[in-house]
C-alpha positions in Angstrom: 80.4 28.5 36.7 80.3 32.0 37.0 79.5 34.5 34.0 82.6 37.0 32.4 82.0 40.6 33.7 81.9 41.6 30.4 78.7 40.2 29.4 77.6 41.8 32.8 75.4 45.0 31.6 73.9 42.4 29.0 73.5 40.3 31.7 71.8 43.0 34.2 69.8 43.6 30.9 68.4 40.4 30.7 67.4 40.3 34.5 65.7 43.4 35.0 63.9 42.9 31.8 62.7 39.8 32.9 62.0 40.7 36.3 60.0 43.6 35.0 57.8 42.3 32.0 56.6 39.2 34.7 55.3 41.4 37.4 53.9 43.8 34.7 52.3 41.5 32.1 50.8 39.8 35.9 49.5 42.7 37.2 48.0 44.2 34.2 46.2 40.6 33.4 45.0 40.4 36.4 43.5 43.9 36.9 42.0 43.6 33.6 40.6 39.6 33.3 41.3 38.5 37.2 42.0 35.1 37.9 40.9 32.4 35.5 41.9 29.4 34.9 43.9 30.2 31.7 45.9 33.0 33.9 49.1 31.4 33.7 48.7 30.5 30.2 48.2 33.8 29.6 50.6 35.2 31.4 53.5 33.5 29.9 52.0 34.5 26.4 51.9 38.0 27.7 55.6 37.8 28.8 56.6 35.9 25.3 55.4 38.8 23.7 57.0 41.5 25.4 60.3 40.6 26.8 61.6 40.7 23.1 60.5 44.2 23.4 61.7 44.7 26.8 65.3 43.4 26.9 67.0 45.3 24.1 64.9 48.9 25.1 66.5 48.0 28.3 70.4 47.5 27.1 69.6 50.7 25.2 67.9 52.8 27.7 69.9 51.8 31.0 72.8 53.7 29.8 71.2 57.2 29.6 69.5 56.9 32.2 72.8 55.9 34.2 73.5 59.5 32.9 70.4 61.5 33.7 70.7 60.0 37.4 74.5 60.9 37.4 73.5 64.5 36.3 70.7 65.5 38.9 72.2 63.7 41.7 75.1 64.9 44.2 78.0 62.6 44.6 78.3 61.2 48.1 80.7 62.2 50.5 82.4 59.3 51.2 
């Protein structure tokens, strides 16, 4: 079963918000407690809290910066 394309840019939201708030919310936990035992515990409680955060700033902010990109950036000779 494939997804409609037009649910794709919420689609693409979801993803790269996802993608992001794991290896960020890992890194950060790490660096800061190191491993522990309650690491993954804590990580998923780390991405719980942010992804709500993360997912609609992303469907908001992709746009623009789709824009700014477009503005300081040469189109390709193809």
């Amino acid at each position: 079963m494939r997804i409609p394309a037009k649910y794709a840019n919420v689609l693409f939201g979801g993803m790269l918000s996802a993608i992001m708030v794991t290896v960020i919310s890992g890194t950060v936990l790490l660096k800061n407690q190191g491993y522990t035992p309650e690491f993954f515990r804590h990580w998923f409680q780390g991405f719980i809290t942010a992804w709500p955060i993360a997912f609609p700033t992303v469907l908001v902010v992709a746009p623009r910066v789709r824009k700014w990109v477009a503005r300081l950036t040469e189109p390709s000779a193809g």
